[in-house]
C-alpha positions as CSV (number, residue, x, y, z in Angstrom):
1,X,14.0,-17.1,30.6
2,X,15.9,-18.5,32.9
3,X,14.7,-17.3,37.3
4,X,17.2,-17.5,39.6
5,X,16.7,-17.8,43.5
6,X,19.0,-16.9,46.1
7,X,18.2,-18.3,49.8
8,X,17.8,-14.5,51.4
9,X,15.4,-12.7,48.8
10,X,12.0,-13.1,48.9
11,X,12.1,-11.9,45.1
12,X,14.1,-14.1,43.0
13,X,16.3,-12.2,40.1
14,X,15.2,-12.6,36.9
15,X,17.7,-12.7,34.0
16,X,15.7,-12.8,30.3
17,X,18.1,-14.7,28.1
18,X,17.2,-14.0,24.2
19,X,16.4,-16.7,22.1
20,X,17.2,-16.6,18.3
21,X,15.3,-19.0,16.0
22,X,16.9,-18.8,12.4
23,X,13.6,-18.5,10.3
24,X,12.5,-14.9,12.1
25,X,16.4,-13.4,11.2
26,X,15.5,-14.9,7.8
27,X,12.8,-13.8,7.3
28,X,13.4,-10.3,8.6
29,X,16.4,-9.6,6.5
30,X,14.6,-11.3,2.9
31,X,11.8,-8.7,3.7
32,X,13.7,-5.8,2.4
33,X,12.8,-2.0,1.4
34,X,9.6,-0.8,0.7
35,X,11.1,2.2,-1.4
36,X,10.7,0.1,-4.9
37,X,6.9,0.1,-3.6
38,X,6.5,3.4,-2.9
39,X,8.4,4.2,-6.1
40,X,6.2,2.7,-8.3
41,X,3.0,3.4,-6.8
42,X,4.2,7.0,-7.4
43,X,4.5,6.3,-10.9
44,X,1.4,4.4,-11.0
45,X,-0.2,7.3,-9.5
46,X,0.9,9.8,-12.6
47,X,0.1,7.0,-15.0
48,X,-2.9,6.2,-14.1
49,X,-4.8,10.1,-14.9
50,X,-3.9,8.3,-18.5
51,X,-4.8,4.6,-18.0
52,X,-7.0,4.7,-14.8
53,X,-8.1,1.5,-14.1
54,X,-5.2,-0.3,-14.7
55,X,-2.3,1.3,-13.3
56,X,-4.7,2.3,-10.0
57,X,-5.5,-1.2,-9.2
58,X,-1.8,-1.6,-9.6
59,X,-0.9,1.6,-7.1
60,X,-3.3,0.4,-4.7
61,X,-1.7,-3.7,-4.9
62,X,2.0,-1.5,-4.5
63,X,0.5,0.2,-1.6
64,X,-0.7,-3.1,0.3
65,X,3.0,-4.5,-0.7
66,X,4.5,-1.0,1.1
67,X,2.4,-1.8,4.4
68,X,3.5,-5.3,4.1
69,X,7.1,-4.1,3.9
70,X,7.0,-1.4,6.7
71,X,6.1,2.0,5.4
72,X,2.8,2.4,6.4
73,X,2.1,6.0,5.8
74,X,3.3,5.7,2.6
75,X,1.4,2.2,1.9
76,X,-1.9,4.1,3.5
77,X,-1.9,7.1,1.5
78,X,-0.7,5.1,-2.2
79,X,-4.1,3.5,-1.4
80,X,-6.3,6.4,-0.8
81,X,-4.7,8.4,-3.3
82,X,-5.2,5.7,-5.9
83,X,-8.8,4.5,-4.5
84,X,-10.2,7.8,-5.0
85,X,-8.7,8.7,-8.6
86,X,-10.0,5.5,-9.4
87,X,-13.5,6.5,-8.8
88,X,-13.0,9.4,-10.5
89,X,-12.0,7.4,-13.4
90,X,-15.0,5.6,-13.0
91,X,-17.2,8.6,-12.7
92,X,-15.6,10.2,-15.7
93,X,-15.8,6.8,-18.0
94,X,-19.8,6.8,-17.0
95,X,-20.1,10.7,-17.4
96,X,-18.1,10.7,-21.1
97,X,-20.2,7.8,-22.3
98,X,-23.6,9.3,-21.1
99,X,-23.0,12.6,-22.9
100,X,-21.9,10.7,-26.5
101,X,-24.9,8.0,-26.1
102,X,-27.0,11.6,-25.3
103,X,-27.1,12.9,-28.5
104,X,-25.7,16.2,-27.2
105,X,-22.3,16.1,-29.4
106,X,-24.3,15.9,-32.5
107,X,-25.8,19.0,-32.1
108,X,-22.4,20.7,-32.0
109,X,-22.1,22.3,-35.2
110,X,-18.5,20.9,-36.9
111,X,-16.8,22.8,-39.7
């Protein structure tokens, strides 16, 4: 920033000059799109009512990586989205291996 005076102002004039340092350009331009991302934690998402815990700890890591690259809303709800079916995965895992250890299934009568 360079402040320039002149002898009859009071107030000098202030002309903001704009400094470029190499490694911010750099590093904005390397950052890229957060659509592969977003992409994938979409896919994640439909893969994981199959495989839960694996490709939903996968969708939420693709949502941080969308954040990190820009798209926030995306980013925020690939997380939630993928948080939550993961506890339902959970919930389902604990509920389908309380009813076989139950003994209820072997009352079932099987042809």
């Amino acid at each position: 920033m360079r402040i320039r005076g002149t002898q009859h102002n009071f107030y000098p004039e202030v002309t903001v000059v704009e400094e470029r340092n190499p490694s911010v350009i750099n590093k904005q331009h390397s950052q890229g799109s957060p659509t592969v991302f977003n992409v994938l934690g979409w896919v994640f998402f439909v893969l994981g009512f199959f495989i839960p815990f694996i490709f939903n700890i996968a969708g939420i890591i693709m949502g941080v990586f969308s954040i990190k690259r820009g798209s926030k809303t995306q980013g925020t709800v690939l997380i939630v989205l993928h948080s939550l079916w993961l506890l339902l995965g959970i919930l389902g895992s604990i509920l389908g291996l309380a009813i076989i250890g139950s003994g209820v299934l072997d009352q079932v009568p099987m042809e």
